[in-house]
C-alpha positions as CSV (number, residue, x, y, z in Angstrom):
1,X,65.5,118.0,100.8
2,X,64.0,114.2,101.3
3,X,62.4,114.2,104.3
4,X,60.2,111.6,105.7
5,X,56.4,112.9,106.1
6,X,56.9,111.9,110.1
7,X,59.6,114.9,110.3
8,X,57.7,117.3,108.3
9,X,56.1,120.3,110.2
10,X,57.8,119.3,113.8
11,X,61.3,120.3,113.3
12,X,63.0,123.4,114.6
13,X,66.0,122.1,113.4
14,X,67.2,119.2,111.3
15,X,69.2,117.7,113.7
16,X,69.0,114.2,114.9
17,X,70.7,113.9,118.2
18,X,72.7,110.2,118.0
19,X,72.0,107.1,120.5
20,X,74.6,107.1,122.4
21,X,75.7,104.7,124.7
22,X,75.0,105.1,128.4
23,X,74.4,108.8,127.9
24,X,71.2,108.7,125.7
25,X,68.0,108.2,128.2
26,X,64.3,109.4,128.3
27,X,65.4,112.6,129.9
28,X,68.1,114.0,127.2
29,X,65.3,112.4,124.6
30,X,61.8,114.2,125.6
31,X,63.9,117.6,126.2
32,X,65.3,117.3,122.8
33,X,61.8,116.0,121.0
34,X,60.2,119.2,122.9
35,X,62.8,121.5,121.5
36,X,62.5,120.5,117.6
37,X,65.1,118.2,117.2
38,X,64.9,114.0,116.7
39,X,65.8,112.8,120.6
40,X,67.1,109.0,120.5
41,X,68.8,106.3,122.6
42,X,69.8,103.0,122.3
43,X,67.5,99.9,123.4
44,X,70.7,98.4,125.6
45,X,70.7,101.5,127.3
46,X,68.4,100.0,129.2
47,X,69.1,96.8,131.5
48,X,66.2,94.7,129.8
49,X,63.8,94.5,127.6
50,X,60.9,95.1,130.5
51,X,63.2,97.9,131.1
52,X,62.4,99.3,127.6
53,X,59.2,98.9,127.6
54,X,59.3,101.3,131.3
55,X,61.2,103.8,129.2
56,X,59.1,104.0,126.1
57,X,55.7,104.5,128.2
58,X,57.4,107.3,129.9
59,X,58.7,109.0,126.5
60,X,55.5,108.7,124.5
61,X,53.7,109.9,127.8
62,X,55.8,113.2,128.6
63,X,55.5,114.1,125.1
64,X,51.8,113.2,124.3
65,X,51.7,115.7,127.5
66,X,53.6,118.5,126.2
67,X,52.1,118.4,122.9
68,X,48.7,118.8,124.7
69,X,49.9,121.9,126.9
70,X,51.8,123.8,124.3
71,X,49.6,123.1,121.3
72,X,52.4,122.1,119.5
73,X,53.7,119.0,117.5
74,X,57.1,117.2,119.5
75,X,59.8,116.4,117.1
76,X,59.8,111.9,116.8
77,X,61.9,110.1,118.6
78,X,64.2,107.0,117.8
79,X,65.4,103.6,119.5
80,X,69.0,101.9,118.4
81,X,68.6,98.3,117.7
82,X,72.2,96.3,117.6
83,X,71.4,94.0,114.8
84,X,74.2,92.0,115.6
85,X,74.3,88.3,116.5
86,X,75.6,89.0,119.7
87,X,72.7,90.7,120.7
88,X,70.2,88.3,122.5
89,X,67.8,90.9,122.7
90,X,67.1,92.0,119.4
91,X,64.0,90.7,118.9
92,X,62.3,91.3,122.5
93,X,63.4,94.5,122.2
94,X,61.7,94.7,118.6
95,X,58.6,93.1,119.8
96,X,58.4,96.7,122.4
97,X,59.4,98.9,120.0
98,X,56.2,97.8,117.9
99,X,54.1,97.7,120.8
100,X,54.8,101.5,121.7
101,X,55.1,102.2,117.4
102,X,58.5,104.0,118.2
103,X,58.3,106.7,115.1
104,X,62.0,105.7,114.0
105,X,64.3,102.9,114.1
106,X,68.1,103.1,113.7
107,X,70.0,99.8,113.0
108,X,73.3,99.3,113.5
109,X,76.1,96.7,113.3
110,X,74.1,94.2,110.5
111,X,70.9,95.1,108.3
112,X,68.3,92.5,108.3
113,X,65.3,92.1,106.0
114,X,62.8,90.7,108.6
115,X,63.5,93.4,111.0
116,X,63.0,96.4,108.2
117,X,59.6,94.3,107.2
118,X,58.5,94.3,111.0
119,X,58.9,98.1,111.5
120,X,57.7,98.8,108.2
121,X,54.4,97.0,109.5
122,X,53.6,99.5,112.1
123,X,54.3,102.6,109.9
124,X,57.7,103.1,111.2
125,X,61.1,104.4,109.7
126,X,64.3,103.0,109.7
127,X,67.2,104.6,109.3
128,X,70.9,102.6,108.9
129,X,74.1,103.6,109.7
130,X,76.5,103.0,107.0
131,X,80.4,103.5,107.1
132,X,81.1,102.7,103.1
133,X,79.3,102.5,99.5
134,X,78.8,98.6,100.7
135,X,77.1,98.6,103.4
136,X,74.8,101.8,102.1
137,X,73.8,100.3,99.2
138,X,72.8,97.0,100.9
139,X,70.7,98.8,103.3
140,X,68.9,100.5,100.5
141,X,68.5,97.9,98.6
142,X,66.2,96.4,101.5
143,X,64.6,99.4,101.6
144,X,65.9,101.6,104.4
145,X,64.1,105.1,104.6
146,X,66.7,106.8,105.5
147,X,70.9,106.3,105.5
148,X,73.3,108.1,108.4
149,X,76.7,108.4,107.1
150,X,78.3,108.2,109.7
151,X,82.5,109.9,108.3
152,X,85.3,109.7,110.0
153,X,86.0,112.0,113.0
154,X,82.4,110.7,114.4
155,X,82.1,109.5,117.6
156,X,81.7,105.7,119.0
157,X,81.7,103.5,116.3
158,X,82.6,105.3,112.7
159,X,83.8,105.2,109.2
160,X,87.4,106.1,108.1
161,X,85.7,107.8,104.5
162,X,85.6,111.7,104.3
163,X,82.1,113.1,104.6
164,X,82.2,114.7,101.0
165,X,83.1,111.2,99.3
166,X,80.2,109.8,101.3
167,X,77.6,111.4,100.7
168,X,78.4,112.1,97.0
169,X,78.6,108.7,96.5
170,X,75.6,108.0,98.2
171,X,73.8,110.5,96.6
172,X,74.5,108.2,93.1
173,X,72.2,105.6,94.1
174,X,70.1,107.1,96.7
175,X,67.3,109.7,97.0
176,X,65.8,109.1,100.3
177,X,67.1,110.6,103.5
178,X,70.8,110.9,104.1
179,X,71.7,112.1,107.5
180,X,75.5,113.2,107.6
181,X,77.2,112.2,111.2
182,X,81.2,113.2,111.9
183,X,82.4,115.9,114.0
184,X,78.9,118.4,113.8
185,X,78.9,120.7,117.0
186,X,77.5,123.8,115.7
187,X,74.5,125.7,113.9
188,X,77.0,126.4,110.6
189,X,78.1,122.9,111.0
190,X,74.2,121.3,110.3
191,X,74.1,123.4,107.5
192,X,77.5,122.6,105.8
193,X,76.2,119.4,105.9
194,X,73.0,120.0,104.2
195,X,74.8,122.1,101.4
196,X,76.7,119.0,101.0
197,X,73.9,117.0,100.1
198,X,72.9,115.6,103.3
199,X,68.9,116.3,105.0
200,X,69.9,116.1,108.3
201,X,72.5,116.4,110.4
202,X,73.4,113.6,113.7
203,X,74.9,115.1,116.7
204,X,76.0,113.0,119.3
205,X,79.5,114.1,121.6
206,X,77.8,118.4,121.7
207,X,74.9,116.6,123.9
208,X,76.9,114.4,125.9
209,X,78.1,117.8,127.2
210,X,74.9,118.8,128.4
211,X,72.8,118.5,131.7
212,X,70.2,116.0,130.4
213,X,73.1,113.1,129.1
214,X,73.3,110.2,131.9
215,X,77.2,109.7,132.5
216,X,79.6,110.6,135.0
217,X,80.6,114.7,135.6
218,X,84.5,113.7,135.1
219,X,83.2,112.9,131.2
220,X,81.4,115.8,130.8
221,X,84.7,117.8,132.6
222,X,87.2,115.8,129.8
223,X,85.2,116.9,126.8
224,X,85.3,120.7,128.0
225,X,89.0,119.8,128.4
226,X,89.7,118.0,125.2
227,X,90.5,119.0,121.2
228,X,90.2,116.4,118.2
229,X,94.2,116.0,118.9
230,X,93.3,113.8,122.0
231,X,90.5,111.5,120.0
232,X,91.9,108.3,119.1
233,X,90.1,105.7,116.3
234,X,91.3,102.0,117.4
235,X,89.3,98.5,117.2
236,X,91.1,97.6,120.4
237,X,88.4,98.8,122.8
238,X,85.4,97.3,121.5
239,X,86.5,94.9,118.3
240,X,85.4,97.8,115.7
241,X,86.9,100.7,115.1
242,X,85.6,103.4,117.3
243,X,86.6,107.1,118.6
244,X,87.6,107.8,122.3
245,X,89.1,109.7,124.4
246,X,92.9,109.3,124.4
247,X,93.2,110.3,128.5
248,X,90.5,108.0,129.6
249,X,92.5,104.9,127.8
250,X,95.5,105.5,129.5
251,X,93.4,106.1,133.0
252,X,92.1,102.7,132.0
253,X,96.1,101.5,131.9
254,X,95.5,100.3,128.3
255,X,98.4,100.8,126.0
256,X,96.9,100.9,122.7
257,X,100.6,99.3,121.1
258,X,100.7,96.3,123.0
259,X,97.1,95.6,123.7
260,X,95.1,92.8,121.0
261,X,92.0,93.2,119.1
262,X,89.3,91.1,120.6
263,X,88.6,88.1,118.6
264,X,85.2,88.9,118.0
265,X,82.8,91.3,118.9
266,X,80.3,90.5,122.0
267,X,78.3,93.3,122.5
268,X,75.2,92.2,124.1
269,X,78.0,90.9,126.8
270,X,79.6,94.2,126.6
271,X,76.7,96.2,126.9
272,X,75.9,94.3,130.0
273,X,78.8,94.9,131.4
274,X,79.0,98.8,131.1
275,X,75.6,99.0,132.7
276,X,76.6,96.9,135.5
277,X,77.4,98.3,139.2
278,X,79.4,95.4,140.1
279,X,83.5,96.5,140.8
280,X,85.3,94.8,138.7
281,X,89.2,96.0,139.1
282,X,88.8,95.6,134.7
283,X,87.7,98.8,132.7
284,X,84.6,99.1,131.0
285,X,84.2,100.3,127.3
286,X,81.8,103.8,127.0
287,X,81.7,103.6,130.9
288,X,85.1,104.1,131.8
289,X,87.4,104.8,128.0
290,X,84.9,107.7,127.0
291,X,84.0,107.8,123.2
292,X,83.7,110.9,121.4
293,X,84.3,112.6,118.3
294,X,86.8,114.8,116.5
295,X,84.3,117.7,117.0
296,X,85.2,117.8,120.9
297,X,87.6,121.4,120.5
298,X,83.9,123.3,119.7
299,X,82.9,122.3,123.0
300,X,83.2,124.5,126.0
301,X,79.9,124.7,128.3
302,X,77.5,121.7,129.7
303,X,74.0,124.0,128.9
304,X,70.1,122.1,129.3
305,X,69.7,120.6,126.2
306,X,66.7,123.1,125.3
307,X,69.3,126.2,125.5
308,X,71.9,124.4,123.5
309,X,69.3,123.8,120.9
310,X,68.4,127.4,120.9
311,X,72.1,128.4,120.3
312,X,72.4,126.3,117.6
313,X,69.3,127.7,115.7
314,X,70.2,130.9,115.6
315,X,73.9,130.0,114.6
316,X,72.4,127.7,111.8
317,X,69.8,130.6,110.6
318,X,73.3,132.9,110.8
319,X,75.2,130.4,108.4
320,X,72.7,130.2,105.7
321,X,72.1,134.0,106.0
322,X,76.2,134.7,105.3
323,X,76.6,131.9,102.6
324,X,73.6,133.7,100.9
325,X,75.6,137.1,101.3
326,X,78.9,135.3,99.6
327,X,76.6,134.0,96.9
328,X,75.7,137.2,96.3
329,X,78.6,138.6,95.8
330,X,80.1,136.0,93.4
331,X,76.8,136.2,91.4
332,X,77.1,140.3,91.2
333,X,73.8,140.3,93.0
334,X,73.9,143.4,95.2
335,X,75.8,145.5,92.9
């Protein structure tokens, strides 16, 4: 395994939970950070940067706290920045991300040199999301610590590549940490991925269907409802392809046939949008059409975050236990 030195000794699982919009906040993050796992959320989760800034005191506070009353180390935590030109925020929001020295960075949508220098400055880690060999191999090459391949079947925004090619590819070029995202609901699911040559494994649509994620109860009610049959991977939602829920676009009265791809992709504008309170009679991407991935049919309870995390320890500890058994037995061990 390559795992940064941050991650090392603080893990009870290697899981990364995923930013995910809208239903990432302090809350679902400290819970998972004090159960073992890497809690995250994206920066326009929040309304502003000031807002940020709120969220990030509280976080490093209610973990600093917990660490001094059970003696023990919190798993890091992570902020998404959008490095997109649409984001008008980036760099405010980068500015209080160094402030608080947020252990881990995830970019997304664009990698840019002066914002892997600034975090690298502090001590921090960035990981990238990469869909394709491209856009991996750019990252690394300005020296990302860590790639998320994010496969097909993943949630939100994702890659149309299987998750073996991916990572085998990647695992050409690159020896840092790889983080395998796409369809990853259970313990024997994190460590497929690892005996496929990923580190860790990202999590996202298990721990929107938990008590801790910040979005509506008819969500959490659809993915206990749902099965990868009803996810649907289209650019006309947000301008790049993403996974959502097939019901929740035709409660939004969007047929998916007639409607166009948007011309270009706004997403500071979208982002604002989704977060506002205003009634608009028009339907909000990730607010209204819920995203999710093809791993919604494993899905079938809304437990705290610290008890899902629990579950999936001991089905991860179970998995590795059984492939050893089957190794065994082709390798005449315990005969």
């Amino acid at each position: 395994m390559s795992l940064p030195l941050q991650f090392k000794n603080c893990l009870s699982l290697p899981v990364i939970v995923a930013p995910m919009f809208l239903a990432s906040g302090p809350e679902l993050v400290v819970a998972c950070c004090k159960a073992g796992v890497v809690g995250t959320f994206p920066a326009l989760n929040q309304r502003s940067s000031a807002g940020l800034d709120q969220w990030l005191t509280e976080i490093n506070a209610d973990l600093t706290l917990h660490e001094k009353q059970s003696g023990k180390k919190a798993a890091p935590y992570g902020v998404n920045l959008v490095v997109h030109k649409s984001n008008a925020r980036l760099f405010d929001d980068l500015a209080i991300c160094i402030k608080h020295k947020a252990p881990l960075i995830i970019t997304s949508l664009g990698v840019v040199q002066e914002v892997i220098d600034a975090i690298h400055a502090y001590g921090g880690l960035v990981f990238h999301d990469v869909v394709n060999i491209r856009f991996a191999k750019k990252a690394a090459s300005m020296g990302a610590d860590g790639l998320i391949a994010v496969a097909t079947g993943a949630g939100g925004h994702a890659g149309d590549w299987s998750p073996f090619a991916l990572v085998n590819e990647i695992r050409q070029f690159y020896d840092k940490t790889v983080v395998l995202a796409g369809s990853l609901s259970s313990g024997s699911d994190i460590a497929a991925a690892q005996v496929m040559g990923a580190d860790l494994a990202y999590m996202g649509t298990r721990f929107i269907a938990t008590l801790e994620a910040s979005v509506q109860e008819q969500y959490k009610q659809q993915l206990l409802q749902s099965s990868a049959a009803d996810i649907v991977y289209t650019p006309v939602i947000s301008g790049v392809p993403a996974n959502f829920i097939r019901q929740s676009i035709a409660a939004a009265g969007i047929d998916l046939e007639q409607a166009e791809t948007p011309a270009q992709l706004d997403f500071g504008a979208e982002m604002d949008a989704a977060n506002s309170d205003e009634v608009t009679t028009q339907a909000k991407p990730w607010k209204d059409i819920w995203s999710a991935g093809q791993g919604i049919g494993s899905i079938d309870d809304l437990p705290a975050s610290a008890d899902l995390i629990t579950r999936l320890i001991r089905e991860y500890k179970q998995a590795l236990e059984q492939q050893q058994e089957k190794a065994s037995l082709l390798t005449g061990e315990n005969s």
